[in-house]
TORDO-978941 format. One line per field, with one value per residue (C-alpha): residue number from 1; residue in three letters; x, y, z. Coordinates in pm, 1 decimal, m for minus. Example, Ala and Ser with C-alpha at 12.3 -4.5 7.8 and 13.67 -1.06 7.14 Angstrom:
! residues 2
i [1; 2]
aa [ALA; SER]
x [1230.0; 1367.0]
y [m450.0; m106.0]
z [780.0; 714.0]
This chain:
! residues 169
i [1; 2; 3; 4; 5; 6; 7; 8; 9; 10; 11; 12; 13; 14; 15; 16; 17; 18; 19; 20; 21; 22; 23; 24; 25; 26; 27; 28; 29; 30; 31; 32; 33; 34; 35; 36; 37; 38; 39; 40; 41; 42; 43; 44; 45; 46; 47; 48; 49; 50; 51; 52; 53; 54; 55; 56; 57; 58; 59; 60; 61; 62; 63; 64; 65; 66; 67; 68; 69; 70; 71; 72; 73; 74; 75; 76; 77; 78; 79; 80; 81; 82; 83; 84; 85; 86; 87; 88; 89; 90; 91; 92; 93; 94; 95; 96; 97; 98; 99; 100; 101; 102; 103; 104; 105; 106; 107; 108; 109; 110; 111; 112; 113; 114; 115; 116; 117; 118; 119; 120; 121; 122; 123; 124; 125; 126; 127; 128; 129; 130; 131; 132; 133; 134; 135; 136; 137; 138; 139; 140; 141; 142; 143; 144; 145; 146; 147; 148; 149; 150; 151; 152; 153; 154; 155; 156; 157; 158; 159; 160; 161; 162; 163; 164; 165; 166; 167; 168; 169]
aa [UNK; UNK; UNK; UNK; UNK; UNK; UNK; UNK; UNK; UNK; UNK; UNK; UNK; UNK; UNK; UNK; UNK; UNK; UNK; UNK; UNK; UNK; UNK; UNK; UNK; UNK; UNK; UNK; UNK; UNK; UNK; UNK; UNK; UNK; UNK; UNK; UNK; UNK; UNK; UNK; UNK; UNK; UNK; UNK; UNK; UNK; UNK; UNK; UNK; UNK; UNK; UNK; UNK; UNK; UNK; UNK; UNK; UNK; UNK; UNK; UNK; UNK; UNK; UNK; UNK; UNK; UNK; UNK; UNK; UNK; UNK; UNK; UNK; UNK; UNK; UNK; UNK; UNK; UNK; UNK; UNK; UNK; UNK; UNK; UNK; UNK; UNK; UNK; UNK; UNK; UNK; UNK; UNK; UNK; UNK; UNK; UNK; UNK; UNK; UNK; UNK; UNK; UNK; UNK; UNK; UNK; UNK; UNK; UNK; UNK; UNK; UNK; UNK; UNK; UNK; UNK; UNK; UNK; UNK; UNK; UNK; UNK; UNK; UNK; UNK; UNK; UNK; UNK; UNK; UNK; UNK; UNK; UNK; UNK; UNK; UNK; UNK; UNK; UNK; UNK; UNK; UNK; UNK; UNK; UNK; UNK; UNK; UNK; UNK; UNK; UNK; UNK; UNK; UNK; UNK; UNK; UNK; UNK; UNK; UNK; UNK; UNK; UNK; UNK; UNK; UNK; UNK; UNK; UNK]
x [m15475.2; m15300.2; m15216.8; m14861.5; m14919.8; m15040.6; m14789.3; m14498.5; m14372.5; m13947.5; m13746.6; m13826.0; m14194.9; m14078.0; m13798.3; m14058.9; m14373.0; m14106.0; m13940.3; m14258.6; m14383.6; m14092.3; m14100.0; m14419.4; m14378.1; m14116.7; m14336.7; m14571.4; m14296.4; m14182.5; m14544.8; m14595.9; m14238.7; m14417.9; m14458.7; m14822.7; m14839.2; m14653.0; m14938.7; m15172.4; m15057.6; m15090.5; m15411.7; m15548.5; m15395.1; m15548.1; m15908.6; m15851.5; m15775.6; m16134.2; m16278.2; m16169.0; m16301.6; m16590.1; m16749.8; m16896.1; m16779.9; m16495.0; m16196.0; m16454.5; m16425.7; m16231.3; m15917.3; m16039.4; m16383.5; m16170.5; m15892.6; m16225.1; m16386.1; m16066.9; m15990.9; m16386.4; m16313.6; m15957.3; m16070.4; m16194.5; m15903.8; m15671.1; m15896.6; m15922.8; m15538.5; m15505.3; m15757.0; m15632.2; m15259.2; m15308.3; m15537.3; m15244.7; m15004.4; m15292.0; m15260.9; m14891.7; m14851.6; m15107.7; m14875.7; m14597.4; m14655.0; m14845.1; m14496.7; m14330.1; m14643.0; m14877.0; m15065.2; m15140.3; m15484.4; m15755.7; m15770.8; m15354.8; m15356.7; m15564.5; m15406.6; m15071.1; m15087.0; m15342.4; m15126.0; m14798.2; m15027.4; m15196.0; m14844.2; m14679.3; m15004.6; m14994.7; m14609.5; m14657.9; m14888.2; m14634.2; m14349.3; m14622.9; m14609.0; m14228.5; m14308.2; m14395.2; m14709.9; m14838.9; m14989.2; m15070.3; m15380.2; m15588.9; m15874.2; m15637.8; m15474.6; m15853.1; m15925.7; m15544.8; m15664.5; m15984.0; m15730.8; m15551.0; m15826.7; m15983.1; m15696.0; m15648.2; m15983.1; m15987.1; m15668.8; m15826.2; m16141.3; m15868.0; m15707.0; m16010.9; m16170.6; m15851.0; m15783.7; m16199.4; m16146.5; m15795.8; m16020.6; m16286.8; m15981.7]
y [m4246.7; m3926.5; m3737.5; m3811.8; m4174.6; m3987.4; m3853.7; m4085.4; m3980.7; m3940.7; m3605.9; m3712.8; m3581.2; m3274.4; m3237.8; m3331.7; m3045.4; m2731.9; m2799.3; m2872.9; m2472.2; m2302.7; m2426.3; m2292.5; m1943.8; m1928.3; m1964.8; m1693.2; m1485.1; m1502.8; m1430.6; m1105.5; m1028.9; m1049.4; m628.1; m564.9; m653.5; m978.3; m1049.9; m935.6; m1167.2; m1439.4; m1401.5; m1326.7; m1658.2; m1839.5; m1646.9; m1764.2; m2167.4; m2138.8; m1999.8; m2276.6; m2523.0; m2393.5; m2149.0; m2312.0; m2119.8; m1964.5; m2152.0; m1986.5; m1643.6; m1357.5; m1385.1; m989.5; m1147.3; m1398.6; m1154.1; m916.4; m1209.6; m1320.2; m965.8; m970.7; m1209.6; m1155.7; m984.2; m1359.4; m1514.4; m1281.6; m1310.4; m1729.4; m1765.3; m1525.0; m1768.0; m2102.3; m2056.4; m1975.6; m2269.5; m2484.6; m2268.0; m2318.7; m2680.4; m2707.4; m2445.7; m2694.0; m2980.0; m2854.1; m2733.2; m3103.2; m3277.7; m3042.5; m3071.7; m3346.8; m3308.6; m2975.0; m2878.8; m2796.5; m2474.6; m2425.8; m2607.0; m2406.7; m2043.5; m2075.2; m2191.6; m1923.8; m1640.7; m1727.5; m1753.2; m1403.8; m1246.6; m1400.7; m1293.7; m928.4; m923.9; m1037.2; m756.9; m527.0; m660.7; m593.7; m228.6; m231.7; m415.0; m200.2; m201.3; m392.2; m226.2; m418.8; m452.1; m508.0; m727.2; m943.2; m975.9; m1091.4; m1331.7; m1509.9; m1540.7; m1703.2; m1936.2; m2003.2; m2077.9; m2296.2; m2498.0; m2557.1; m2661.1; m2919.1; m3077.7; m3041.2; m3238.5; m3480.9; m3617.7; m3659.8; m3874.0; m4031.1; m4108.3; m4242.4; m4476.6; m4597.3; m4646.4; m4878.5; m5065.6]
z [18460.5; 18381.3; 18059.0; 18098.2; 17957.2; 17706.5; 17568.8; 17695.4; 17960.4; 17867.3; 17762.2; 17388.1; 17431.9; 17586.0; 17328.1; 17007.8; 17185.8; 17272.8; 16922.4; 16732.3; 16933.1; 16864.2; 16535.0; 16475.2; 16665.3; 16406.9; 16137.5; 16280.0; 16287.4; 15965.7; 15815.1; 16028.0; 15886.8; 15520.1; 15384.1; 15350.5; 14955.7; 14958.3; 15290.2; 15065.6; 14747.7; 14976.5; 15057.0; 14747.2; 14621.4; 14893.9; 14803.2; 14457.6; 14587.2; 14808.8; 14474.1; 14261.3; 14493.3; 14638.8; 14345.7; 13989.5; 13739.1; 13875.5; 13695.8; 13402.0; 13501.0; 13382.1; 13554.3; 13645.8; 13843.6; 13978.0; 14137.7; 14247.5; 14430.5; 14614.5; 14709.7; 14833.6; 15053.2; 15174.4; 15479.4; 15620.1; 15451.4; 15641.6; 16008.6; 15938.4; 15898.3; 16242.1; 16394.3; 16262.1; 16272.6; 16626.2; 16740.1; 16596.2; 16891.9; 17168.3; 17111.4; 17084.7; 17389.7; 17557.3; 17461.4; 17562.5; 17916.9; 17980.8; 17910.8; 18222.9; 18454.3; 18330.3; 18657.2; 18692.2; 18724.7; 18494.6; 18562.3; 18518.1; 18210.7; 18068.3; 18187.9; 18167.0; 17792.8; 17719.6; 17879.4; 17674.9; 17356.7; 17435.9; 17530.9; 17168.1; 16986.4; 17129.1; 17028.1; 16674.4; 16616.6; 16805.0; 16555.7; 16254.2; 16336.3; 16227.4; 15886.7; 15599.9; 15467.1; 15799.4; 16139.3; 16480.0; 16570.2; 16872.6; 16705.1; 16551.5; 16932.7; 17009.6; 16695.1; 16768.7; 17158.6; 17028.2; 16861.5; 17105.1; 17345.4; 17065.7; 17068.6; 17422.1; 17503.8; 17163.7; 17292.1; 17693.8; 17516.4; 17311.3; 17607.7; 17786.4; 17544.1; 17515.1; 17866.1; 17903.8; 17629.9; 17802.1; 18106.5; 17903.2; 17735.7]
């Protein structure tokens, strides 16, 4: 059995992946296009979510200590989002190129997603250079490739699983 039963195997799976990628490059976009302090308000409110939730004490705190601890750990908050937002475009990427050639080979599906999710990653740090308060760089290029790989090989892993247990049924 191949992927393509799957996912379907019509123009509305195609339509739904390419839409559902584009969709999210967009949303990629438009946080690179964020100036450096609105990035960085982000963050920090996101620090001070995983603080709430994860530290005793903290709704306690000063709201001083609790803007010092979030700003402690923006660094991973910033670096997690790179990594995350990214494993969510390896999938989709993935997802997308399976609806055109559902049986390509292993070693295809994995490439040619991973290239187009490099090349977008290296020109959404490009396009940070041109937003103030932002710069492009090459270790984020590396932690959104890691991403990207992630998410190919989860949904590589997904539809094998899937496709054993379709075998069993």
């Amino acid at each position: 059995m191949r992927n393509q039963h799957l996912f379907g195997g019509g123009n509305q799976f195609r339509l739904l992946f390419c839409f559902l990628t584009l969709l999210w490059m967009s949303l990629i976009f438009l946080f690179s296009s964020q100036p450096g302090e609105e990035s960085t308000e982000v963050s920090t409110w996101v620090g001070r979510g995983i603080g709430r939730i994860f530290v005793p004490g903290f709704q306690d705190a000063a709201p001083s200590a609790q803007e010092a601890w979030a700003l402690q750990i923006d660094f991973y908050v910033r670096k997690g989002a790179h990594f995350s937002v990214y494993l969510v475009l390896g999938m989709l990427l993935t997802a997308s190129f399976l609806t055109f050639r559902p049986a390509a080979q292993l070693r295809t599906r994995i490439l040619i997603p991973f290239a187009l999710g490099v090349l977008y990653a290296a020109s959404d740090e490009f396009h940070q250079l041109f937003v103030p308060g932002r710069s492009g760089q090459v270790r984020d290029v590396c932690i959104d490739s890691s991403g990207v790989m992630i998410g190919i090989l989860l949904l590589t892993l997904v539809l094998h699983c899937a496709r054993r247990l379709r075998r069993t049924c």
